[in-house]
C-alpha positions as a printed Julia matrix, in Angstrom:
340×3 Matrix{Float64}:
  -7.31  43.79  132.42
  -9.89  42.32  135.02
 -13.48  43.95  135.3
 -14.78  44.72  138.63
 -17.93  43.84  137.41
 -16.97  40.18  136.9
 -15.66  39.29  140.61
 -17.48  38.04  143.06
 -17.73  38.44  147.1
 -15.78  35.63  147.01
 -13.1   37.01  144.94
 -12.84  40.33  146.14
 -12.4   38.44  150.16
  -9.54  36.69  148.33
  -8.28  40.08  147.0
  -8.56  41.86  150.21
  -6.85  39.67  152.26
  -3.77  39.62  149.51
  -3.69  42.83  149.97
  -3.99  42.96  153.73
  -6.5   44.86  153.76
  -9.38  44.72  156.84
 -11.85  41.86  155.56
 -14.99  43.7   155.83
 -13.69  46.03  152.64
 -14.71  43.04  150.91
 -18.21  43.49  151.62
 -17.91  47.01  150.48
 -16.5   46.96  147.05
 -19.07  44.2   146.43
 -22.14  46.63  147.14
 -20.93  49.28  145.31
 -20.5   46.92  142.51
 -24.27  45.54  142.93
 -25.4   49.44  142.41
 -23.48  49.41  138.68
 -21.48  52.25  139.22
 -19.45  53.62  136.93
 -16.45  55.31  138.34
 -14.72  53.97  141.46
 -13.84  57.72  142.69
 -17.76  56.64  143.64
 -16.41  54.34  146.41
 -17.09  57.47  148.59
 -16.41  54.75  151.52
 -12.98  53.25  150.36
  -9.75  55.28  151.72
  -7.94  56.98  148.36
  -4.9   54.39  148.88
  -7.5   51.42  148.36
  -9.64  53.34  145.61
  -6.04  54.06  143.31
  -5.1   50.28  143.95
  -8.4   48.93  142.87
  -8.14  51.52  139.68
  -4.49  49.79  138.78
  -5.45  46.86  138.97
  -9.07  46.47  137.43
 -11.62  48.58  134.78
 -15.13  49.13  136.43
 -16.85  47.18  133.6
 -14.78  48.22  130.23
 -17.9   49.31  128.63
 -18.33  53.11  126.87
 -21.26  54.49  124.97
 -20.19  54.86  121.81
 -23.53  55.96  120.36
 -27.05  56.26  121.23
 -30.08  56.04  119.17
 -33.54  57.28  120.18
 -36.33  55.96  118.11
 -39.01  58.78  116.68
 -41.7   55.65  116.79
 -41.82  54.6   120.1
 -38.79  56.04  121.99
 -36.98  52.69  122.14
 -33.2   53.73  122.82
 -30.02  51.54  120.97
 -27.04  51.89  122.95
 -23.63  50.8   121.61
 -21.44  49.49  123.48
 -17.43  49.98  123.02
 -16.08  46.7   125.33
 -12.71  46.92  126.63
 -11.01  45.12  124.18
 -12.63  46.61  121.47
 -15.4   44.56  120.39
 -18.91  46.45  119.84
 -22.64  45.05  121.33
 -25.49  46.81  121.22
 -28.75  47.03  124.05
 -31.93  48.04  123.58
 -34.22  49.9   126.3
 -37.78  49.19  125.83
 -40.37  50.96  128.09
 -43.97  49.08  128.73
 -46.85  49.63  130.36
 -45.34  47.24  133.01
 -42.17  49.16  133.3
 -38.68  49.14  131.68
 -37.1   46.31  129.77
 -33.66  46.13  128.51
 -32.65  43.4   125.59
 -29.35  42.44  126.24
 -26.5   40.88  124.07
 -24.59  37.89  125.09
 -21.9   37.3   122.5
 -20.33  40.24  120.46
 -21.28  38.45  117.16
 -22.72  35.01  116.57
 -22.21  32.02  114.88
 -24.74  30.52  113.86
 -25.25  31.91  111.0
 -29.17  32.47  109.87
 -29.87  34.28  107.26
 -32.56  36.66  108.39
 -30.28  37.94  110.88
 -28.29  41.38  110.79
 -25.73  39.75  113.36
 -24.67  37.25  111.14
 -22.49  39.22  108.26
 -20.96  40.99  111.3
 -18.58  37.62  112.16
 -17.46  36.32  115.4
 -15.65  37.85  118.01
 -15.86  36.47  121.11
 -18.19  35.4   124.37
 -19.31  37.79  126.79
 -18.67  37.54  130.5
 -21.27  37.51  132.78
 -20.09  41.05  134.51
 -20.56  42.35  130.91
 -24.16  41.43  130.28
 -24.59  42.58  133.71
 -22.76  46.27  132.86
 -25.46  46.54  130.25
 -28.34  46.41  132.38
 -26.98  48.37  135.37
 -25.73  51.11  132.5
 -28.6   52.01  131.04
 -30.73  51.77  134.09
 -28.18  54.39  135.58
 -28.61  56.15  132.94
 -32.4   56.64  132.96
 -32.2   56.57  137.06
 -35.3   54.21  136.45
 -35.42  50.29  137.72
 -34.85  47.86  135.01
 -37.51  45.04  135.96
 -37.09  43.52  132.93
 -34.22  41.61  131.09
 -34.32  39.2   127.44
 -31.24  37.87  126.1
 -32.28  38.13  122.45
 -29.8   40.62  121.78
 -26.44  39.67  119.38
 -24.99  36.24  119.97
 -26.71  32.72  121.15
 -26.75  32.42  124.6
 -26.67  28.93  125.0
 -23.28  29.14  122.93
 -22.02  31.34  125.96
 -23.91  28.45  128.24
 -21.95  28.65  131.51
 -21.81  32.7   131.35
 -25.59  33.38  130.59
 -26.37  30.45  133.43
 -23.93  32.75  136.12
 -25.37  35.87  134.69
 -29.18  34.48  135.51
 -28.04  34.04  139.01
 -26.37  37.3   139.51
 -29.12  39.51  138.08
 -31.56  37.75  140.71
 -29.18  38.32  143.63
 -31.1   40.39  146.02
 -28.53  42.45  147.24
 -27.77  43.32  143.17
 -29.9   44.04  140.56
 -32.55  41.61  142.24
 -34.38  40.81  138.86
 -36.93  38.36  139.09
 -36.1   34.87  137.04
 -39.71  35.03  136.27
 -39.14  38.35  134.59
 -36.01  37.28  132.7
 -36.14  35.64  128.94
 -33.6   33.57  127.48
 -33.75  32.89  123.41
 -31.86  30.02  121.98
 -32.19  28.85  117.89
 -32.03  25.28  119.11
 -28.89  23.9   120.43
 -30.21  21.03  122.05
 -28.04  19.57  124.35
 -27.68  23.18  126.06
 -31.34  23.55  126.32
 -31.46  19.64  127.83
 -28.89  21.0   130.53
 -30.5   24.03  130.98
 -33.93  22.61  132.03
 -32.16  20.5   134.82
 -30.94  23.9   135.82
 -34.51  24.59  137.16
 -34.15  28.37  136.81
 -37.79  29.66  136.37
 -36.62  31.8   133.44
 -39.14  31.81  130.27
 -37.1   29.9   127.09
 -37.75  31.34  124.19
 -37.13  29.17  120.87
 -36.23  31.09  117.69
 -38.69  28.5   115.71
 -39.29  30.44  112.09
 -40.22  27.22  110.43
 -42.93  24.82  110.55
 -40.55  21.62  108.76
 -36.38  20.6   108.2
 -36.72  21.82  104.58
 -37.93  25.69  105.37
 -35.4   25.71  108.59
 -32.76  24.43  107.22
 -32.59  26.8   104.37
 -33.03  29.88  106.55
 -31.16  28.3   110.05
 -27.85  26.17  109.92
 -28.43  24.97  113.38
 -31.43  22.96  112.25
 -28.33  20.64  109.88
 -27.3   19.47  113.21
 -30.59  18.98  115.19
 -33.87  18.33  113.37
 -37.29  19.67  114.27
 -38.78  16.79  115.82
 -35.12  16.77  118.41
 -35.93  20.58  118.93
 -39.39  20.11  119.68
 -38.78  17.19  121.91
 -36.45  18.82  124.07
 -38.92  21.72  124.42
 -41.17  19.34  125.59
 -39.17  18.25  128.4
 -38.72  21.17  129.41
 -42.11  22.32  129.57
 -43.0   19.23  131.53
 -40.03  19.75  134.0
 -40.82  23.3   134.65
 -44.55  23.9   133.96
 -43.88  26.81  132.46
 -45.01  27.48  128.95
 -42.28  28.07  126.17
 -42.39  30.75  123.86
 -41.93  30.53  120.13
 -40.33  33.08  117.84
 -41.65  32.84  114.27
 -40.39  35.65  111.98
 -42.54  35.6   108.51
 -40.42  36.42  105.59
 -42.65  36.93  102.61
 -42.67  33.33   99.96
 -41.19  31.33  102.56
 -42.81  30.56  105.54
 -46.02  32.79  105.21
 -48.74  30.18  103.97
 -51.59  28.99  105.2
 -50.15  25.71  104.63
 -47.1   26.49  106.64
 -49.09  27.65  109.7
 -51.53  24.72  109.67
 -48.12  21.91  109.14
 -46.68  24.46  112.38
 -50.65  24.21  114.03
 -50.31  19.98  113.88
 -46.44  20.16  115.24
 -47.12  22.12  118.78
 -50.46  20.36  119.33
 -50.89  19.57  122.97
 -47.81  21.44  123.8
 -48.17  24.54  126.49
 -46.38  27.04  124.27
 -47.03  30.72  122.87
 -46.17  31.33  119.47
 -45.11  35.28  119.12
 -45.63  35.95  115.41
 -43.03  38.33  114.12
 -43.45  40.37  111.01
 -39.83  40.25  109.68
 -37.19  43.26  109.7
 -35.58  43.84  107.25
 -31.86  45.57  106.69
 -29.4   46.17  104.45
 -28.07  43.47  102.69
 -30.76  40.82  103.57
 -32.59  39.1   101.57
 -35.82  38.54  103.16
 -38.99  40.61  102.6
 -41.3   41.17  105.25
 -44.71  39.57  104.7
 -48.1   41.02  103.79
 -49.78  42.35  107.08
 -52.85  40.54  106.02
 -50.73  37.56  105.31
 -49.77  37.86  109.28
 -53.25  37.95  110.38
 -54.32  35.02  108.13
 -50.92  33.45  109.31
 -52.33  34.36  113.51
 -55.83  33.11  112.38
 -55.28  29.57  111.72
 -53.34  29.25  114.48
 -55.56  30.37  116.95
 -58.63  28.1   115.61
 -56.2   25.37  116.16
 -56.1   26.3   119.54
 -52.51  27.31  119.43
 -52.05  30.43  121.16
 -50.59  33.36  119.19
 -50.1   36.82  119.21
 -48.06  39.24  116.56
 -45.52  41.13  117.96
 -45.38  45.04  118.42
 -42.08  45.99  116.84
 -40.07  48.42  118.62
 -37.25  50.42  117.5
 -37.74  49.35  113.76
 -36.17  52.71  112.3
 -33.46  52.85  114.67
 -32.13  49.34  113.93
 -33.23  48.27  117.1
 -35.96  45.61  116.42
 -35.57  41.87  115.9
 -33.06  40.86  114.03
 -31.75  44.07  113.43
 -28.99  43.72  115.84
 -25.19  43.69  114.75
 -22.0   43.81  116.16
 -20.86  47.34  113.84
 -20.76  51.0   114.86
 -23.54  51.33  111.92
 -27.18  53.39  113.16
């Protein structure tokens, strides 16, 4: 079944005029599908006849809420998402000073396989289409009837394994006449495929990249982060450099800190010496954990020491503030189950 969601003005012109329908309905079924409805007896404007076609031959956006979690911490909300095929993602509504932010997934499941992530024991099931990631935003912003000025796509999946999707997503979620997100207000995470993040830099979308790091060497990476078999450090680091250069915008570093592993002081002056020079922020992570991981989260002070050496090596560094840590809903906490 086709999603609504997914076709463009372009398409639905095409559509129209199979259909012999006037051209300008075009134009119509594409705004209502910029506001994220989520019926289409909410075409108020479309005549029944064209309304009951559209309904036999597409789904809105094929997502339902099959659960929603409200954190008792912070009031960070985990939605779970039902797709149409039956697949699960989840979201994650985040509300700062600055406004609302929603974490998005763009793959129900992931493949790459690292071991401090809850995504990983879930499998594979398949990409996400850019109308999807879309649904997720205009959903829960719907839902709240609040303005979501804020997107990352950190949720489950890699996005730069669902390259061309994420890249048309970007675009869409800018589009004035939709949800008319700024790029500068959007985040995309990667864990290092670097041929995707070459060819995304040469995209020049003014997007901040953020690089799931967690390791200051091959050895500690490669234990915790398959990806890093196939491209080494100094070929992630490189390629980060590019695109810093290319888009003067500073890169942002994800570095969870799992207790005996990549906690030292050693590890954070070896990570101090490899982003020297480089205009980056390192976001310091103290790691979730979940049930059946191995990884324990690190000492607070150990964080601090961790922060510490980095910022007298003039690396800037903050730790995060976890949200939605008892719902399931923080980093790495993500998976593609029906589980709280």
């Amino acid at each position: 079944m086709r999603l609504m969601i997914d076709q463009t003005l372009e398409d639905w012109k095409t559509y129209v005029a199979a259909k012999d329908w006037p051209a300008y309905r075009a134009g119509q079924i594409q705004q209502w599908m910029s506001r994220g409805i989520g019926s289409i007896d909410e075409m108020t404007n479309l005549p029944k006849n064209i309304r009951e076609q559209l309904a036999a031959d597409f789904l809105v956006d094929g997502l339902t809420v099959e659960r929603k979690i409200v954190s008792a911490l912070d009031q960070t909300t985990k939605y779970v998402f039902r797709l149409h095929d039956g697949n699960v993602v989840e979201s994650v509504l985040m509300h700062y000073k600055h406004g609302y932010s929603v974490c998005i997934s763009s793959q129900a499941g992931c493949k790459m396989g690292c071991t401090f992530c809850a995504s990983t024991g879930a499998g594979f099931g398949r990409n996400l289409s850019r109308g999807e990631m879309l649904a997720q935003v205009s959903r829960i912003g719907r839902e709240i009837g609040e303005r979501i000025g804020h997107v990352v796509i950190m949720g489950i999946g890699e996005p730069m394994d669902n390259y061309d999707e994420v890249v048309a997503f970007l675009k869409a979620a800018n589009d004035p006449q939709g949800l008319s997100i700024s790029l500068r207000h959007i985040s995309v995470s990667t864990c290092g495929l670097v041929p995707e993040m070459l060819k995304f830099t040469d995209e020049g979308l003014p997007v901040t990249l953020s690089v799931s790091l967690h390791a200051p060497n091959d050895t500690i990476r490669q234990s915790i982060m398959p990806i890093a078999r196939r491209y080494s450090i100094d070929e992630l680091l490189a390629a980060c450099r590019r695109h810093v250069e290319h888009s003067g915008r500073r890169i942002s570093f994800e570095y969870s800190l799992f207790a005996g592993v990549n906690d030292q002081p050693e590890h954070a002056r070896e990570l101090a010496r490899r982003l020297k020079g480089m205009l980056c922020h390192v976001n310091l992570i103290p790691a979730n954990e979940f049930d059946g991981g191995t990884h324990r989260q690190s000492d607070r002070r150990q964080v601090a020491e961790f922060q510490q050496i980095l910022l007298d090596a003039g690396i800037n560094a903050t730790i995060r503030r976890e949200l939605g840590a008892d719902i399931n809903a923080a980093c790495g906490q993500l998976r593609r189950t029906l589980e709280a």
